[in-house]
N, C-alpha and C positions, 0 to 999 in steps of 0.2 A: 178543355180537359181531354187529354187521349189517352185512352188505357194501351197497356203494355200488352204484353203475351208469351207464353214460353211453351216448348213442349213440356208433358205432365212424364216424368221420369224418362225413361227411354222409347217412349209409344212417341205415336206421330201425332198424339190428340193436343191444340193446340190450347189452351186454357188459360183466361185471365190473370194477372198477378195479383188480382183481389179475390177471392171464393164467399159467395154469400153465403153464411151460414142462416139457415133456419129454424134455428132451436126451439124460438121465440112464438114463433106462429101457429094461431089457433089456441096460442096462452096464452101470454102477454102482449101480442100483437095481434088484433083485429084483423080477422079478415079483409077487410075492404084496407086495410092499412097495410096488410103483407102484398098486397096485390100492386098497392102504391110501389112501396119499395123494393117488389122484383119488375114492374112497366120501368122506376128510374135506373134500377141497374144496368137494364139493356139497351137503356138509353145512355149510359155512361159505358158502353162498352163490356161491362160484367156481363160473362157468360158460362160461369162455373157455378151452382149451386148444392149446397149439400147441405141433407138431413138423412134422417134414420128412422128406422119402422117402430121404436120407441117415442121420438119428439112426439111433445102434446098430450098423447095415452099414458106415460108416466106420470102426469098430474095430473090423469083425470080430465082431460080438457078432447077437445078435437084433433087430430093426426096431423101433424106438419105436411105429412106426406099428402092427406086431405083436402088442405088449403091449397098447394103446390099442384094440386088434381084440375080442382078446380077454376085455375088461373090458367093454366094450359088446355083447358076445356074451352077458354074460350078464341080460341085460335089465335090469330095474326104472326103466326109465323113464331109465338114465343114456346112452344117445346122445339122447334128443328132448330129454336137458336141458341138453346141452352144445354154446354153438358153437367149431366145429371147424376148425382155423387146420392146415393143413398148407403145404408149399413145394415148388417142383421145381426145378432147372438144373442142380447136379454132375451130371457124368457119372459113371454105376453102372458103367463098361467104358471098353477103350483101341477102344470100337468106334466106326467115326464115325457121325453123328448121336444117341449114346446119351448125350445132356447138351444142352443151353443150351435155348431158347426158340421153337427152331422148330415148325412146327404141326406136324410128327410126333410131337417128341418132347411138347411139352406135352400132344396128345390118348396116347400111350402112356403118359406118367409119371401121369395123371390116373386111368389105368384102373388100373394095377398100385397107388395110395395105396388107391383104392378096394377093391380085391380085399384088400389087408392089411388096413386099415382096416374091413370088413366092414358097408360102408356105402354106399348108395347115390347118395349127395350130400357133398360138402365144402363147408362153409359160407362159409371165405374160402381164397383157394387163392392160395399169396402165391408172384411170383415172387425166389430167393432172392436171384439178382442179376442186375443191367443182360447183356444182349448185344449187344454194338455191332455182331454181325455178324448178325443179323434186324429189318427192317421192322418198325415199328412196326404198321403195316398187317397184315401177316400175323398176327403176336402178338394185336392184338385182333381180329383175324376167329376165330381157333383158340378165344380168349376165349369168345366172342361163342358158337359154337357151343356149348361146352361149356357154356353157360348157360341156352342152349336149349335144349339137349337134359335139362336139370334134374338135371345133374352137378355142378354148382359155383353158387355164389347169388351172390358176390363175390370182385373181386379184390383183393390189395394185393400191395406189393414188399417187399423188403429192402434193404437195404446200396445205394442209391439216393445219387444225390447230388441238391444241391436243380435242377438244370437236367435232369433224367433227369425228376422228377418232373413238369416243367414238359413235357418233350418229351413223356412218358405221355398227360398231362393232354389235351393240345390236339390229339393224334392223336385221341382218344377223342372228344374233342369233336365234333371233326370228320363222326364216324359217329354223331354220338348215342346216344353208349355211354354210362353213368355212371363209365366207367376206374377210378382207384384210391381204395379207401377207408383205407387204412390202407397207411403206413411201417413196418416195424422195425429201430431202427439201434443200434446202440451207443451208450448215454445212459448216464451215473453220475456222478459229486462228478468223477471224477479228469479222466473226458473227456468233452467238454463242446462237440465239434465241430460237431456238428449244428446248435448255437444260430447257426451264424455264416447259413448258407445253407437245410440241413433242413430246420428246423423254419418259417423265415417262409414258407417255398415248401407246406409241408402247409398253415400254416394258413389260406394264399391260396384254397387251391383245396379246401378242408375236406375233408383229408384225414389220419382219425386218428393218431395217432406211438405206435409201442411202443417200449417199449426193453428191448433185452439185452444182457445182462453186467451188470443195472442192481447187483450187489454188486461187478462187477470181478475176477470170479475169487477172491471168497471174502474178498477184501482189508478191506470194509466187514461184517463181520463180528465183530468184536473180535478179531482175528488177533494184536493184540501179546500180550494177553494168554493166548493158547493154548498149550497146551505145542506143543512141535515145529512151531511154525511155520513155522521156517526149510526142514524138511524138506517143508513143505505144499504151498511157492511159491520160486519162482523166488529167489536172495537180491537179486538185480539188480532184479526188479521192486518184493519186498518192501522193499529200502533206498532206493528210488528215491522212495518216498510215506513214508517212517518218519517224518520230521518231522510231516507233515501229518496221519499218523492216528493218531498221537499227542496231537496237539491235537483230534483230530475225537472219540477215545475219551474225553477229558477231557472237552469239550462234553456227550457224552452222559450220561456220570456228573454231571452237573451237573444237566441235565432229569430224568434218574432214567427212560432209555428207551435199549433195546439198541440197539447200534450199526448192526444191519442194516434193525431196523425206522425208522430215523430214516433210514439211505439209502434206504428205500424214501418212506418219509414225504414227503422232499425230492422226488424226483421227481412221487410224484402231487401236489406245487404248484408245477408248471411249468403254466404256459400251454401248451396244444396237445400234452401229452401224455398219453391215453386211459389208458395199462395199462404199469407194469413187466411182465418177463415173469422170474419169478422160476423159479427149478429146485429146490423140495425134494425132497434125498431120504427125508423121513420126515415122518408127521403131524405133530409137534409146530412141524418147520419151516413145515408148511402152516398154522398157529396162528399163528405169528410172522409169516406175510408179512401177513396175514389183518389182524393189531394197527395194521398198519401207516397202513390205511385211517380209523381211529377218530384217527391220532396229529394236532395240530392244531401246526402249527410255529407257534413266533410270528416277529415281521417281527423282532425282535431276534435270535432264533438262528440264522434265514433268511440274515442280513446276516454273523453269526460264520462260516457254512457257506461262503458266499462270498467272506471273508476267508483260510478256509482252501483252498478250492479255488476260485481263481479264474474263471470263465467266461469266454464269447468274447460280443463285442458283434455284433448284425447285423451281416451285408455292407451295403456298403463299408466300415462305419464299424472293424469291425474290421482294417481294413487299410490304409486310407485317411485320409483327416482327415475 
């Protein structure tokens, strides 16, 4: 099995075409289990890892960032081999200033990823979402320092719309900052919104595109065929695509390739998009996403996948004539 690699938007930072997401960990995955499946990742070539100063403390459980601390504590070489994608803007408290993008909280939420994280630098330090109530100004000065001070090497966002990007873009410009390298938005078969404004806006300003949720909560999985499915997922969300992953599971059975490895498949052959951002909870899943990179769709089951999950055409045209 050999993983791929591509530059992360227009930076020289070279990064896997798989991104491990960490969501999971110190939740729903065991410690001694998450340590499993970031030892196989780097064993499969995965060297892109991201979580956020939220994963784990939102449900009350232990910090992803935590977990990720203490697997890099224990050396062999696995933090100089991994770049390291965390986030900031929830607020950790109903205190004010303990959330969005202001340069207090971005220099304090960068110290305390740090101190969990057991590292002295974050590689890309994405912010999670847009703040309409901080200067674009301020936000890249706070940047700016912390990249000086050789805290952080890059930036990228999240959940971003494509005019957010644009606004980033050309504050940045402005101070002759390099601004954002990378998006992460919600990309899969089912939703497919990004295509309309997103993704033409990153790849204006080359800037690379992750996606998460790229399985949809489990749904591009072979879910019909699971036992207790119903129990797994929502029955509203799960009835709401029935028809469609019905035919998307037939598809697959027909190439003779799992269902989640072909929705991964599909996305790394999107134009302008770098890395799903997958969340295994165990080795074997870290194999699977891993297959996904070797999987070569052809333009006929490319075109079936779009018959089943239709896409959005660029702005205007998807809205306009």
């Amino acid at each position: 099995m050999s993983m791929e690699y591509c530059q992360l938007g227009r930076s020289g930072l070279s990064v896997s075409r798989i991104c491990l997401g960490t969501l999971n960990f110190g939740f729903k995955t065991s410690e001694p289990d998450s340590y499993a499946v970031m030892d196989r990742a780097h064993e499969l070539g995965i060297n892109f890892f991201d979580t956020s100063n939220v994963y784990g403390w939102q449900e009350g459980k232990d910090w992803s960032e935590n977990v990720i601390g203490r697997w890099f504590a224990q050396g062999g070489g696995r933090r100089e081999r991994t770049v390291l994608a965390t986030k900031l803007y929830q607020p950790l408290s109903d205190w004010p200033n303990d959330g969005g993008l202001s340069a207090r909280n971005i220099r304090r939420a960068c110290e305390d990823s740090l101190r969990r994280l057991q590292t002295d630098y974050i590689d890309l330090y994405q912010m999670h979402h847009i703040d309409r109530n901080t200067p674009w100004e301020e936000i890249w000065a706070a940047m700016e320092l912390l990249r000086l001070q050789g805290k952080i090497l890059y930036v990228g966002s999240s959940n971003f719309a494509g005019w957010h990007l644009a606004q980033a873009q050309e504050a940045a410009k402005a101070r002759n900052f390099l601004g954002l390298v990378s998006e992460q938005s919600i990309y899969n078969l089912a939703v497919r919104d990004i295509e309309m404004e997103v993704l033409p806006a990153a790849q204006h300003y080359g800037i690379g595109v992750l996606a998460w949720s790229p399985l949809y909560r489990g749904l591009f999985t072979g879910v019909l065929r699971q036992e207790n499915a119903a129990s797994r997922y929502t029955t509203e969300h799960l009835e709401t695509h029935r028809s469609q992953l019905e035919q998307f599971e037939a598809l697959c059975d027909k190439i003779g390739e799992a269902a989640a490895e072909v929705a991964l498949a599909w996305l790394l052959s999107r134009p302008g998009l770098t890395a799903p951002v997958t969340g295994p909870r165990n080795a074997a899943e870290v194999d699977s996403a891993a297959h996904a990179v070797e999987i070569q769709l052809s333009e006929d089951v490319l075109s079936q996948l779009d018959e089943i999950f239709p896409g959005r055409e660029p702005a205007p045209e998807a809205y306009a004539w």
